[in-house]
N, C-alpha and C positions, 0 to 999 in steps of 0.2 A: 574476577568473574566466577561463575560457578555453572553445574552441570545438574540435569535432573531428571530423573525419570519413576518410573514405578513399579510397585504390588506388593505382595504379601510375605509374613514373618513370622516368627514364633518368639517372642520378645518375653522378658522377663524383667523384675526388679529386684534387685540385693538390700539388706541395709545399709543404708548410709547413712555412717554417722557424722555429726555437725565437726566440723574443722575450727580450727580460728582465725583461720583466714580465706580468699579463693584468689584464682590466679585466672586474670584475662589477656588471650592473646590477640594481639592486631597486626594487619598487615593491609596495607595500601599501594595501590599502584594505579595512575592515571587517576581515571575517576572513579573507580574502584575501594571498596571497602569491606574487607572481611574483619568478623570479629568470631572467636568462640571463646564462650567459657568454661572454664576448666573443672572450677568447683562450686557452681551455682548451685544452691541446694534448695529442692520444693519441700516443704512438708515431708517428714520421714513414715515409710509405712512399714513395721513390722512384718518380714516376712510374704510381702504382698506378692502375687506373679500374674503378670498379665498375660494373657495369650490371643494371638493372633495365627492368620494363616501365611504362611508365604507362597506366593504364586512361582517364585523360582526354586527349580532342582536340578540337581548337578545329574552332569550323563546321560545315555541316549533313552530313557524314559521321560526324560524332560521334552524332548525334542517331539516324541510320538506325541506325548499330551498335549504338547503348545501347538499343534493343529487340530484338538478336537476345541471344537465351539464352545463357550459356555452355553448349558440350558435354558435360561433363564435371563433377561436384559429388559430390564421394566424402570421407568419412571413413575412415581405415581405425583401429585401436585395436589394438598388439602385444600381449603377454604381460607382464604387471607386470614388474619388475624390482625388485632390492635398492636400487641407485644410479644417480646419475648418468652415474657413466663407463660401467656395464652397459646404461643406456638408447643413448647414442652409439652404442655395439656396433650394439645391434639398428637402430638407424637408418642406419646405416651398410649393413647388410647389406640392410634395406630397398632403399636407393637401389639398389645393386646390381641387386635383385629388377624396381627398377621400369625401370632402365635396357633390361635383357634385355627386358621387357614392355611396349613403349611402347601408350598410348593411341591409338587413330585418330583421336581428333577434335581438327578444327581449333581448337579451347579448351577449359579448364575448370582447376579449380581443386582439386587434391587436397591434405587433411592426415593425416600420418599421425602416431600419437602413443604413447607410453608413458609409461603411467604407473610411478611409482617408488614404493617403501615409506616411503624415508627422507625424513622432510620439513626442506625447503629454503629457505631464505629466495629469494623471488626476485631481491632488490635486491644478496643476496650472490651470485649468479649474475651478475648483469651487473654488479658488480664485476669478476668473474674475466674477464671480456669487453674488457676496457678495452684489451686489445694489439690490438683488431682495430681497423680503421678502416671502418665500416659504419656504417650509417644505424641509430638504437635508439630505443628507446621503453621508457617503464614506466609503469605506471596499476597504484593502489592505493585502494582502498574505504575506505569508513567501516566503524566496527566492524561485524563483520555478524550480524545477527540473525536466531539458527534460524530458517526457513521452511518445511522442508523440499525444499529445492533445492539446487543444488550446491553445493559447499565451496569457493569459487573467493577467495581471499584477493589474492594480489597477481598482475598479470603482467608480463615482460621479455620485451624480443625485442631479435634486432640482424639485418640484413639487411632485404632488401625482396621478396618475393616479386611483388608488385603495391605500385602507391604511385600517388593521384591528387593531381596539383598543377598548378595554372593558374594565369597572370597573372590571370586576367579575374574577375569575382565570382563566387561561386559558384552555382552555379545549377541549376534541374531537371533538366539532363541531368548535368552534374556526380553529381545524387544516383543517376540510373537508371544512371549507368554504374558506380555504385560497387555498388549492388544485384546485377548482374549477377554478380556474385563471389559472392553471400551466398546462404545458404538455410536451408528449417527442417531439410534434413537434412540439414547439416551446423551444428548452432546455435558451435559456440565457433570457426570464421571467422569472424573479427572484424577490422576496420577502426578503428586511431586517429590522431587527427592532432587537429588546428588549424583556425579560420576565422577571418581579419582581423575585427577589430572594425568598421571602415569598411573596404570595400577600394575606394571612390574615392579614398582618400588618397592621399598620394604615401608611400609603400614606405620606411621606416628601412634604411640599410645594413644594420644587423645582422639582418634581416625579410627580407633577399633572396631569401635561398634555401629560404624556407616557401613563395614564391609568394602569391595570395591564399587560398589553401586547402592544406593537405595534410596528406593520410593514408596512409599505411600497414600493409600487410596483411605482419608478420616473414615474413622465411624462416625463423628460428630462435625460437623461440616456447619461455620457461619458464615452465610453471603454477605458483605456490607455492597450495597447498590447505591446509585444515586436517586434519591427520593423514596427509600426506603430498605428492606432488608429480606433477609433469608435465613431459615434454620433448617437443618436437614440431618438425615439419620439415612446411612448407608449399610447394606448387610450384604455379605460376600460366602460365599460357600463352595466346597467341591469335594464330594469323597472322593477324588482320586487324592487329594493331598492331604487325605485325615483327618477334613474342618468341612462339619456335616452342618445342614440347615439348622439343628436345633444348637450346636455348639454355637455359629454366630448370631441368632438371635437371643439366646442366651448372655453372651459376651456383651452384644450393643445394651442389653435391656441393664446390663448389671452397668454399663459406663455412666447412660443418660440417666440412672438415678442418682449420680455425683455431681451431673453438670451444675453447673448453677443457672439459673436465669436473675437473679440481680446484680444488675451490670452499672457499674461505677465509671465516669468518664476518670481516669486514671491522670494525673499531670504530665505531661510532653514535653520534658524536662530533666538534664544531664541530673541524674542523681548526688547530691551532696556526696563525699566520702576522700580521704586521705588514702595518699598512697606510700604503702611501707617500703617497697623495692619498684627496681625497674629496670631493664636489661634487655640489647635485644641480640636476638640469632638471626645469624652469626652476628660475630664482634664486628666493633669498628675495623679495627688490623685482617681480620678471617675476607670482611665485605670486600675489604679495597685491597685483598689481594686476588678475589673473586674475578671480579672486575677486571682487573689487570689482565687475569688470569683469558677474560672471555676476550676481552680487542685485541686482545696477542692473536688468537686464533680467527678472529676474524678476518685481523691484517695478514693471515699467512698465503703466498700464493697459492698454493693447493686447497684449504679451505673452502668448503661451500657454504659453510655457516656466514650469514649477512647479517642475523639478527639476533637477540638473546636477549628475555627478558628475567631475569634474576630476583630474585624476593629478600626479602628480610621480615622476620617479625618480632614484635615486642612482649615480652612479660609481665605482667607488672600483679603487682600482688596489693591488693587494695586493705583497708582498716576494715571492711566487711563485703557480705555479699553485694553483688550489683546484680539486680533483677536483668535480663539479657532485653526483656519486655521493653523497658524503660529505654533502653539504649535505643535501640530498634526505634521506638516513636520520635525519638529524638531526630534519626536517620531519614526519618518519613514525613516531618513537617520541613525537612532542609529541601526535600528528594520529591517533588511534584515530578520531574523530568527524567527519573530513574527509579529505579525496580527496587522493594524491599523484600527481602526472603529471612526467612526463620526456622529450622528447621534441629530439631530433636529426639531422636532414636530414644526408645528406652534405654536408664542407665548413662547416656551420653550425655559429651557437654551439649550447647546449645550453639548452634553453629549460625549468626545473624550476617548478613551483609548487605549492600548498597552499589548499583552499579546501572550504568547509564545506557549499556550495550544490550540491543538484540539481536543475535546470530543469528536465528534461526526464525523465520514463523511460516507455517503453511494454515490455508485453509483451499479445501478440497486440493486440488494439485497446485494450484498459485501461492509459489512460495515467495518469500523477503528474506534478504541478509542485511547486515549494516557495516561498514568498516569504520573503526573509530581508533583514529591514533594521531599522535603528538599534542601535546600538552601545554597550556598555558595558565597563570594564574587570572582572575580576572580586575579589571584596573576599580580603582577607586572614585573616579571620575568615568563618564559617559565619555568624554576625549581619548584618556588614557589607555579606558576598553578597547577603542576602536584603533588606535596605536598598536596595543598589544596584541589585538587578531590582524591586524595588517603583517607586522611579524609575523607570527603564524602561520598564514598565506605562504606570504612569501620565503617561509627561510626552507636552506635547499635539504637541512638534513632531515627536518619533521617529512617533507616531500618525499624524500627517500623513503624512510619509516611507514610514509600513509600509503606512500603506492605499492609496497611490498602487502599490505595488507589487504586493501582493496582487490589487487590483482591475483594474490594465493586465492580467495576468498569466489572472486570469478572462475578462475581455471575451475573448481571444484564444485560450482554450481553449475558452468557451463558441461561438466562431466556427465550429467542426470537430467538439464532440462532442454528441451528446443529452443528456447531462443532469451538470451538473458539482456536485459537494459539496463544499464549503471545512470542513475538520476538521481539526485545532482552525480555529478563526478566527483565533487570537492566543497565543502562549505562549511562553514563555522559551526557548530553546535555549542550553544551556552549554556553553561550548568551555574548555579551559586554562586561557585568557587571559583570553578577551574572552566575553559572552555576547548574542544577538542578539533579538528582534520574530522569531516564526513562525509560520508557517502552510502548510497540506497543502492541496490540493486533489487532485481526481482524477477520471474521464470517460472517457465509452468513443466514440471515436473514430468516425463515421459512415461512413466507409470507408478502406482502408489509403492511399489515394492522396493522401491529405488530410496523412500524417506531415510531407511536404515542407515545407506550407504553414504545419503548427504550427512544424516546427523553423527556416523563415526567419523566422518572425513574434514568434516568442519571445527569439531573438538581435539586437541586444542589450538586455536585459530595463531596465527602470527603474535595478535594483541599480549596475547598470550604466554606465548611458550616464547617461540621467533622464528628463523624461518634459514633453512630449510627445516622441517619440523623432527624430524628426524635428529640430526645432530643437536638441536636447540637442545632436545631434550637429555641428551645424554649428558653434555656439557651441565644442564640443571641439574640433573643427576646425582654428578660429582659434587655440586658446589653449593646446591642448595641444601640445607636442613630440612625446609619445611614440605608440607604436604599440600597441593595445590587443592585445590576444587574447584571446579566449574559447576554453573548452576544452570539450569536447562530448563523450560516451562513452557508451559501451553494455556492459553486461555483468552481468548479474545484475542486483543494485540497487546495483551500489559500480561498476563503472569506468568507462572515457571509453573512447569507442570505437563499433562499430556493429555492428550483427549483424540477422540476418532476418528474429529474432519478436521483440527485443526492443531499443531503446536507450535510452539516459542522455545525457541534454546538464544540463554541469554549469555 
């Protein structure tokens, strides 16, 4: 699973020179799939630095600032257009417009957007992205189910208009200053990113440059819809934090004359390529004394630990680059029924995964959780299926496991709302593959200030960590290598990210 939230950075690039090889790591659990890589290399730019603003600062100036308002919170909405490259046009002449027309206040947050006829895949958009060297992102839904609300299918962006990332945990001001950017009248401002799974650990190289939090609000922003699409240009600004109106339009004007608008449907398809090594952390002997190690301590009588989920992951060093791109759509033509995310810091690897959970969504105070535990493959035959979720059902130890999850997951919704429903209680969920133990809850939130406390409290859920959560994580602590991430989103009911009246932590 992964974790997400937002705003602004001060971002930079080095050179990087080409390797002869790159190194990809995976790690799986349930129906879960993270991938990052380690040495995916875009196009080299000499010297190049991007800059951004970051909306978080350390200390009690942060804290004053993260309650004053931004000035400024405008949507503007152009004239539809045929294409993509006819949206650029109008954005372009946009920026112009706004240039000549600067804003007077010391901050705010403007998006301006056009919509397009011809519909676009978004994922084949920030393929055609790949020559820039900017910070990107992509968050894709689960199949979506009329509701009557918008048609919002995938989104890309590259640039940073705002981006929030700190060493330090994330925390209440961390959220009020990302707030600060959002609003109901502008609902599709949105904020995605990442939260460390523990961030008192000690930080994986490859983890550096996420920080222990970071989000991102694109400067270049593509909507893929159903029956059609969206191009957008977002511009952030505040002289309290150094990044004046002419610095970010400045900034977006110098991005969106890189973008491209000739967009190539890209192939959906595991890339050819040999693999020269391959290893995972820990070892087989480190894993299964891991293990050992965790039912020892489960089975102790004093022990409050019931649960512990444990990781491993794999290295493998390929004959060349593997575009992260490519994997990803691979992930997204399997994954109708689960979330795709992508997400890339300047300078970092590219952190991609797949995952079938939404923890979290609210819109205005009505919020949804999901608990989703124990695991099955799925059968080969329509019989075999139906065999193998009757197991499922019924076996006692997945029950153990689903109801510890369901139930942590209530107590801690029931903390913050009046009155909470679990519907179903228990039912199948079928993915491709594997099929999972589910169940819905849902509650309406006793007041908006309360979101903070469900969304630190829920992260990291049993699914997760294990439970009590507290020991879970000490025990992963010790034993695990790797560096978790949870990924957290808002948008409709499908993506990772944050927005005003509504989010999703997946």
């Amino acid at each position: 699973m992964a974790t997400a939230i937002f705003h602004k950075w001060l971002t930079h690039f080095t050179d990087t020179k080409k390797c002869s090889s790159n190194t990809l790591y995976s790690n799986a659990s349930k129906g879960h799939q993270s991938l990052y890589f380690h040495h995916y290399h875009r196009p080299v730019c000499q010297g190049c630095c991007y800059l951004s603003m970051n909306g978080c600062r350390e200390g009690h100036e942060q804290h004053a600032r993260a309650r004053k308002p931004v000035g400024t919170i405008e949507t503007r909405t152009l004239a539809t257009v045929a294409s993509p490259a006819m949206a650029m046009y109008s954005l372009n002449l946009a920026i112009s417009e706004l240039k000549s027309a600067p804003f007077g206040t010391s901050s705010g947050i403007v998006r301006v957007q056009v919509p397009i006829e011809e519909q676009v895949e978004a994922i084949d958009w920030l393929h055609s992205q790949n020559h820039l060297l900017l910070p990107r992102c992509f968050f894709s839904g689960r199949k979506h189910s009329p509701n009557g609300e918008a048609n919002l299918v995938s989104v890309a962006g590259v640039g940073s208009a705002v981006f929030f990332s700190q060493p330090h945990p994330f925390s209440y001001w961390d959220w009020i200053s990302i707030r600060r950017f959002l609003s109901e009248r502008c609902p599709l401002v949105r904020a995605y990113g990442a939260i460390r799974f523990n961030a008192e650990a000690k930080v994986s190289s490859e983890w550096l440059a996420f920080g222990s939090f970071y989000f991102v609000i694109p400067q270049v922003e593509f909507n893929e819809l159903e029956g059609g699409s969206m191009l957008t240009i977002t511009i952030a600004w505040d002289n309290d934090l150094s990044w004046s109106w002419e610095n970010a339009i400045n900034a977006l004007q110098e991005t969106l004359c890189k973008v491209s608008s000739s967009i190539v449907n890209f192939p959906k398809q595991t890339p050819p390529t040999l693999i020269l090594s391959s290893h995972n952390i820990p070892s087989k002997v480190d894993w299964d004394l891991a293990v050992n190690r965790a039912l020892q301590m489960i089975e102790r009588n004093d022990s409050l630990l019931t649960k512990v989920v444990l990781a491993r992951s794999t290295r493998v060093v390929p004959t060349s680059d593997i575009d992260p791109l490519a994997w990803l759509s691979c992930l997204k033509v399997e994954g109708e029924n689960a979330y795709q995310f992508l997400l890339q810091p300047p300078n970092a690897p590219a952190f991609i995964g797949n995952t079938p959970e939404q923890l979290f969504h609210r819109k205005w105070l009505h919020i949804t959780s999901e608990a989703l535990a124990g695991t099955r493959a799925r059968g080969a035959s329509q019989a075999l299926d139906r065999q193998i979720e009757l197991d499922l059902l019924t076996s006692p130890k997945d029950d153990i496991e689903f109801t510890i999850v369901r139930d942590t997951i209530r107590r801690k919704v029931e903390a913050v709302c009046e009155r909470v429903v679990i519907k179903p209680e228990k039912m199948i969920r079928k993915l491709p593959r594997i099929q999972h133990l589910f169940a819905q809850l849902s509650g309406r939130l006793r007041r908006e200030e309360d979101e903070f406390e469900i969304l630190s409290s829920l992260h990291p859920s049993p699914a997760v960590c294990g439970f009590p959560t507290e020991e879970a994580q000490l025990l992963i602590a010790k034993t695990d290598n790797m560096q978790k991430y949870l990924i957290e989103g808002c948008m409709l009911d499908l993506l990772v990210g944050l927005e005003e009246e509504r989010v999703n932590l997946l």
